[in-house]
C-alpha positions in Angstrom: 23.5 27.0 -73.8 19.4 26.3 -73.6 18.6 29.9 -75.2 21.4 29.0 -78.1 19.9 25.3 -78.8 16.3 26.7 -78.9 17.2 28.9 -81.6 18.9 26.4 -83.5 16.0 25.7 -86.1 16.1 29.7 -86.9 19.8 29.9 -86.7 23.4 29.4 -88.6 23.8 25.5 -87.7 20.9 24.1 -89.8 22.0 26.2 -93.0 25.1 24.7 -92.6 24.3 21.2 -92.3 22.0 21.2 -95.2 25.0 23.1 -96.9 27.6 20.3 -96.1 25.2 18.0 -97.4 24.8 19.3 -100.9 28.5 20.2 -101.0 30.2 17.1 -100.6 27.0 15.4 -103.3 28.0 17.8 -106.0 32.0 16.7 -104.9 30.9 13.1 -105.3 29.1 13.8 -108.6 32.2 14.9 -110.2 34.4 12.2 -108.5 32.1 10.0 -110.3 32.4 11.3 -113.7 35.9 12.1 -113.8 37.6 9.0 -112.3 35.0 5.9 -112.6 36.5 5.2 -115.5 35.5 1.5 -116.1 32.6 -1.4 -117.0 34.1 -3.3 -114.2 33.0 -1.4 -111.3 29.8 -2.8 -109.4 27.6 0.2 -110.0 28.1 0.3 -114.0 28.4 -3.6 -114.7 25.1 -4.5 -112.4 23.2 -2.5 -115.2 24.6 -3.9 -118.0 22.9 -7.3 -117.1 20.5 -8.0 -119.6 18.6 -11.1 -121.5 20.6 -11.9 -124.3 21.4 -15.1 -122.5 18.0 -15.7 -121.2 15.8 -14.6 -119.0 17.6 -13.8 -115.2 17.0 -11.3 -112.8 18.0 -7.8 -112.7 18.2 -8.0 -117.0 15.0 -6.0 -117.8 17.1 -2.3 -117.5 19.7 -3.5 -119.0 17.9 -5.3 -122.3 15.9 -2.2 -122.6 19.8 -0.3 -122.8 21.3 -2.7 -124.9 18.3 -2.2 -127.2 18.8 1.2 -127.2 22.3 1.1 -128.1 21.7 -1.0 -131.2 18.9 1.9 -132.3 21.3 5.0 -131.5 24.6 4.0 -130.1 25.6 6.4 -127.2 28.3 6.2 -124.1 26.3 3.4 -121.8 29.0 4.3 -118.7 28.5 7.8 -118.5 24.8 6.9 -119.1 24.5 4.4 -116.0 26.7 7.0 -114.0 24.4 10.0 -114.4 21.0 8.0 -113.0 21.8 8.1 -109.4 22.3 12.1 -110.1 19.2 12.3 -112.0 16.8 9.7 -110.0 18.3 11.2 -106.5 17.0 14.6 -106.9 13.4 13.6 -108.5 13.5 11.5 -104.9 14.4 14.0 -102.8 11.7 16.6 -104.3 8.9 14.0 -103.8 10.2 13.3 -100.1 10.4 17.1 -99.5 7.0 17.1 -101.2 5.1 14.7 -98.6 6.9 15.8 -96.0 5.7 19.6 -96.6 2.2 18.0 -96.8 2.5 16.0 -93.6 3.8 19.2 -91.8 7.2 16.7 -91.2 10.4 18.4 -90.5 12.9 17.4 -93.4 16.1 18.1 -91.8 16.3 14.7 -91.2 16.2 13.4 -95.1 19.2 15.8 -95.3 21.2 13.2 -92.3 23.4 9.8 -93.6 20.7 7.3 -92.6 18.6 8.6 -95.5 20.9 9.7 -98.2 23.9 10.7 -96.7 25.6 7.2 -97.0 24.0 6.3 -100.6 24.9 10.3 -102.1 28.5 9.8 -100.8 29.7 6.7 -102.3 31.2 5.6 -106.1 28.8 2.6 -105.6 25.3 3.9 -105.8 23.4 1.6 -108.3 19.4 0.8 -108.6 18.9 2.8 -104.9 17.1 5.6 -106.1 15.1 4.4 -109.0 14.0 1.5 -107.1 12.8 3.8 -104.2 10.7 6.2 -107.0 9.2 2.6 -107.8 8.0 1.8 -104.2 6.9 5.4 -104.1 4.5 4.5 -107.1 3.6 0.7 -106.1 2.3 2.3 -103.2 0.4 5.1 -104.4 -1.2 2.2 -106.8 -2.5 -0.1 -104.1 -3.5 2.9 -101.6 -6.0 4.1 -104.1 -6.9 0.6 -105.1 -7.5 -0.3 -101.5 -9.4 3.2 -100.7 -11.6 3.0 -104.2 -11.2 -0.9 -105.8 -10.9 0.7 -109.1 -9.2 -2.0 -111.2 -7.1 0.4 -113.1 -4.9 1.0 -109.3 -5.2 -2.6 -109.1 -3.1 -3.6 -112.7 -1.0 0.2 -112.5 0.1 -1.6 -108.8 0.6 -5.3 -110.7 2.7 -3.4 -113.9 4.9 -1.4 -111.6 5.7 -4.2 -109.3 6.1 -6.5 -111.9 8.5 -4.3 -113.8 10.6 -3.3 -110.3 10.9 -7.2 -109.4 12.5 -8.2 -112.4 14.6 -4.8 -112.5 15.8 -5.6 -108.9 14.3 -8.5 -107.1 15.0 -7.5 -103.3 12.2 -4.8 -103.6 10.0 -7.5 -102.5 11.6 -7.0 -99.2 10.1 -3.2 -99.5 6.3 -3.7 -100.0 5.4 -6.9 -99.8 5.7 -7.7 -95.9 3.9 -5.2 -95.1 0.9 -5.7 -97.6 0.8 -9.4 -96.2 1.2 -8.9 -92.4 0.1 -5.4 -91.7 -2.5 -4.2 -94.3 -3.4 -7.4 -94.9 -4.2 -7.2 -98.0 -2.9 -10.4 -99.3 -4.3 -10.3 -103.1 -1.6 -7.8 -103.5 1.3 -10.5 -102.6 -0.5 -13.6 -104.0 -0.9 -12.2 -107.4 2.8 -11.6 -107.9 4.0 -14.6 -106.4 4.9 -16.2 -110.0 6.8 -13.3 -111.0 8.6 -13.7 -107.4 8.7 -17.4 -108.0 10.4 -16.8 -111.3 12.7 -14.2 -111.3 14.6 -15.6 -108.5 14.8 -19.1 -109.7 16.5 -17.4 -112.5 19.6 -17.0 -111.4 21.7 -17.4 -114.4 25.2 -18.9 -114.1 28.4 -18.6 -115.5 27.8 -19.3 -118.9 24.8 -16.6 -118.9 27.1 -14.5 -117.2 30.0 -14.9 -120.2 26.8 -14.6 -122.8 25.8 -11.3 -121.1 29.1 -9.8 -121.3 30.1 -10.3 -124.8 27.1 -9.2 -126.1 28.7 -5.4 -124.9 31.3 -5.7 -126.8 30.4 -3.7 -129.1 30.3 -0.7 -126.9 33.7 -1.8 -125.2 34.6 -0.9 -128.9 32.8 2.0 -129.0 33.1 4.0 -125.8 36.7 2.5 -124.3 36.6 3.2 -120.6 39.8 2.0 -119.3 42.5 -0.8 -119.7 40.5 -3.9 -117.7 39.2 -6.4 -119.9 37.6 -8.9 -116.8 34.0 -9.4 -116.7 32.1 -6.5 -114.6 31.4 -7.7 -110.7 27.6 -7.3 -111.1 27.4 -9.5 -114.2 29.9 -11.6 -112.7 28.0 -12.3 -109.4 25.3 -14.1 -111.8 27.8 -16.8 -112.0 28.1 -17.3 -107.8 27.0 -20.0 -106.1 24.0 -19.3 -103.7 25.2 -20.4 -100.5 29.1 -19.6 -100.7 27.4 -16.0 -101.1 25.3 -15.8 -98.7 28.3 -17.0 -96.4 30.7 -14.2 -97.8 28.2 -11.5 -97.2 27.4 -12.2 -93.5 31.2 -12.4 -92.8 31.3 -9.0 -94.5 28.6 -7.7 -92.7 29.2 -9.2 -89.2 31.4 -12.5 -88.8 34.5 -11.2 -90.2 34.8 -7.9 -89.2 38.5 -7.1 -88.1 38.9 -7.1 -84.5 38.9 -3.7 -83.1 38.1 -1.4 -80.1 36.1 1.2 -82.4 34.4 -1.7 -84.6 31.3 -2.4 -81.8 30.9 1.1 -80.5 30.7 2.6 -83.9 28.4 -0.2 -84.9 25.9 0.6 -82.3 26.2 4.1 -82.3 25.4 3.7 -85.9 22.3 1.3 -85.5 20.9 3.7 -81.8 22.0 6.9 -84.4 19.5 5.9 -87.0 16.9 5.0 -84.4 17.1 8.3 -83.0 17.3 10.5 -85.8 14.4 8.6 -87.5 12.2 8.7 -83.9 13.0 12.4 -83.7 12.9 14.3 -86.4 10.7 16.8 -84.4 13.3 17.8 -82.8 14.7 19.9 -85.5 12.7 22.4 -87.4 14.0 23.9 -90.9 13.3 27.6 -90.5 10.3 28.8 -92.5 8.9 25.2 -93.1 6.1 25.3 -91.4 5.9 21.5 -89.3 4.4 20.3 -86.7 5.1 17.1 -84.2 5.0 14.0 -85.2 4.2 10.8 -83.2 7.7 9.0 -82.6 6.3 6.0 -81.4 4.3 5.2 -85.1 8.0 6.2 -86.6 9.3 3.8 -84.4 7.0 1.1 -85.3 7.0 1.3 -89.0 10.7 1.6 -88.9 11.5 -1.7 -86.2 8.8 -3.2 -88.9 11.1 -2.5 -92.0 14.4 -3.5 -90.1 12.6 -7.0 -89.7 11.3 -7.2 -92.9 14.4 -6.1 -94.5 16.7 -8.9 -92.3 17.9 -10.8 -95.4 19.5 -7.7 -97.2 21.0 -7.1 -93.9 22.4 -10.8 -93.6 23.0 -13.0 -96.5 21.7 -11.4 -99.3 24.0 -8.3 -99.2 26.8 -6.5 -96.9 26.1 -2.9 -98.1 25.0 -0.9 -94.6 24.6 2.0 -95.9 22.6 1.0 -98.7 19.9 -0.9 -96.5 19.6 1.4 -94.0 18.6 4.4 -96.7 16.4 1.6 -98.4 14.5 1.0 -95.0 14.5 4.3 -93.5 12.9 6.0 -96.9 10.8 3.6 -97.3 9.6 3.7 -93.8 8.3 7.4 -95.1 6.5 6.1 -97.7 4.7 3.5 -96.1 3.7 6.1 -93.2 2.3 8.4 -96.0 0.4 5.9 -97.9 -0.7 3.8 -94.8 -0.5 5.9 -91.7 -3.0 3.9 -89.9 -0.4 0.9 -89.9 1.6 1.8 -86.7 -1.8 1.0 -85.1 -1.3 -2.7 -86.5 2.0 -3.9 -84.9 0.6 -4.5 -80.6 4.0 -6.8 -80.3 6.2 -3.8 -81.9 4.3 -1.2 -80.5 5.5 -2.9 -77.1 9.4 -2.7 -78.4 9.3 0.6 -79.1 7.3 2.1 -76.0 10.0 0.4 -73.9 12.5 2.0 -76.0 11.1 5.9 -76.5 10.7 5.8 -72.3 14.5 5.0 -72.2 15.0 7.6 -74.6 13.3 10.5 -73.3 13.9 10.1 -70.1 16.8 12.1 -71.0 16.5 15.7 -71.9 19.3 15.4 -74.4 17.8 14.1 -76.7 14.8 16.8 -77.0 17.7 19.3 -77.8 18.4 20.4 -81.5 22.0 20.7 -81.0 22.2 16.8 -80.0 19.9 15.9 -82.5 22.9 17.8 -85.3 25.7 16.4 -83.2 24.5 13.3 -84.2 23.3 14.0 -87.9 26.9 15.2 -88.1 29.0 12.5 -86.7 27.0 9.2 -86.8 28.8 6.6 -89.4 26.6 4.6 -92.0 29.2 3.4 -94.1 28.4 1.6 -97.7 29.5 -1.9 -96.4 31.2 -3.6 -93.9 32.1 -2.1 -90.5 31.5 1.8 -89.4 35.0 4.2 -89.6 34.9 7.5 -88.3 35.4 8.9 -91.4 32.0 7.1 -92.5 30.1 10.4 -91.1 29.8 13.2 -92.5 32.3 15.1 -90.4 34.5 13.3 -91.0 34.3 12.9 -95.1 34.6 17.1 -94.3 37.6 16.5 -92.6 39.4 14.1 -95.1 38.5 16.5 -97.7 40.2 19.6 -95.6 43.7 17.3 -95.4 43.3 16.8 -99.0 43.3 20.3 -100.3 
């Protein structure tokens, strides 16, 4: 068993992980095209918000499509359904990019806490493109803070700007950590107007009813399916704040249906991610050269991002598996751009050397076949509670009973 685990990162078992991986995407890419087949759905109506009545958040994407359509009118569904196949790729090659340069092993981008859960499900919407953004924001304010050249400086202020108003929980991303670990507080004080105003411009129900009718020209155009009700994203302008808030921690934790599986699964999930984010040395992809990596900065940057990113995991939204690949990414990113920030969290740093001395106490979990076991099995569903069939085992083993 120990000669067959140490061969693991030259052997059969990481071809076929990676292999599952890119299987069951390019089944989920054709799932999407072939039988999303409405405006209604979450991850085509949250695009189609726009400004035509007024300015709200989350419009600027969609104004700049419903401009479009006006110029050259084209199929706006299919459109919105072929970013996440287009964005999650250009994503991937960056990640695969810095992690080649920082001698990282990638098996680990391949594993549900970093796309698995997001590549997997019909609801994918601003994920990857928002992700691209941080990847840019914080390539703009590294080289500003290395250099002060003003051009970093207003490339960082542009991008930002335009990511806020695309999708206003980015702040959530960057911002935190630009304010309490780089401290580097220009680069939070001079967006907080744009903060300020895109989320006290909420919209309601009337902007809502505004928003949708001015589509329906392409409802004409491009039919998609027999619903006529108002799409859920463009919809959800017209909730009330606090009933919201309410209905996503009850999603998220408070009204999770009693069961046996639903707290085991949940922190098998939550210890799964911690580990396969603290570890990815374990696993080496054969001929990628890579090299170990401290777990103890992972661990800080990435207890640092849970923190920071505790209102999407609470009120503001009940989509696990969208806010765990939002955190964990983005954890990558900020250790690329900033890897002297681990060395700025002493109260976190204490967290996590109490946790990596539980953890490798064990010799388990310095072997390559635990470290798969887990990539395999642990569940990061899209929302609510984890299901066994949230892994990526067992989406294999739905599909085999399916055939």
């Amino acid at each position: 068993m120990k000669s067959f685990c140490t061969k693991i990162p030259t052997n059969w078992p990481v071809y076929v992980f990676i292999l599952a991986v890119l299987v069951l995407w390019s089944k989920h890419a054709q799932w999407a095209f072939w039988y999303l087949n409405s405006y209604q759905e979450y991850c085509v109506s949250d695009w189609l918000i726009n400004y035509r009545g007024g300015f709200v958040r989350r419009g600027f994407l969609g104004q700049l499509f419903w401009d479009a359509f006006r110029i050259f009118p084209f199929d706006v569904r299919k459109f919105i359904l072929s970013l996440p196949f287009i964005f999650s790729p250009i994503l991937l090659i960056i990640l695969l990019k810095i992690f080649h340069q920082r001698r990282w092993s990638p098996i680990v981008l391949f594993t549900f806490c970093c796309f698995g859960a997001t590549f997997f499900s019909p609801n994918i919407r601003r994920d990857y493109w928002v992700l691209i953004m941080v990847f840019a924001i914080f390539f703009m304010a590294s080289r500003w803070i290395s250099n002060r050249r003003r051009i970093f400086l207003w490339g960082y202020l542009l991008l930002s700007t335009l990511t806020i108003i695309s999708y206003e929980p980015v702040i959530f991303i960057f911002l935190p950590i630009f304010f309490f670990v780089i401290k580097k507080r220009l680069l939070v004080w001079l967006l907080t107007p744009v903060v300020f105003a895109t989320f006290l411009s909420k919209g309601n129900a009337e902007t809502a009813q505004v928003i949708w009718q001015s589509w329906e020209p392409l409802f004409e155009a491009y039919p998609a399916s027999d619903d006529n009700n108002m799409g859920l994203g463009v919809e959800a302008l017209g909730w009330r704040l606090i009933p919201t808030m309410l209905f996503h921690l009850r999603m998220a934790y408070i009204g999770l249906k009693p069961s046996f599986m639903t707290l085991p699964l949940t922190i098998y999930m939550l210890a799964g991610t911690y580990y396969l984010m603290t570890h990815f040395s374990v696993v080496r992809f054969p001929i990628w050269k890579a090299h170990p990596y401290s777990d103890r900065a992972l661990s800080n940057v990435l207890i640092f991002q849970t923190l920071s990113m505790l209102p999407m995991f609470t009120i503001l939204s009940c989509d696990w598996g969208r806010n765990i690949t939002l955190t964990c990414i983005s954890t990558f990113l900020l250790l690329h751009f900033f890897p002297n920030a681990p060395r700025s969290m002493p109260r976190i740093d204490r967290i996590s050397n109490g946790l990596l001395t539980i953890i490798d106490r064990y010799k388990i979990f310095k072997s390559p076949c635990f470290y798969i076991f887990v990539a395999l099995t642990i569940p990061v569903p899209l929302s609510e509670a984890p299901h066994l069939g949230d892994s990526l085992l067992g989406i294999f083993v739905s599909l085999f009973f399916q055939l």
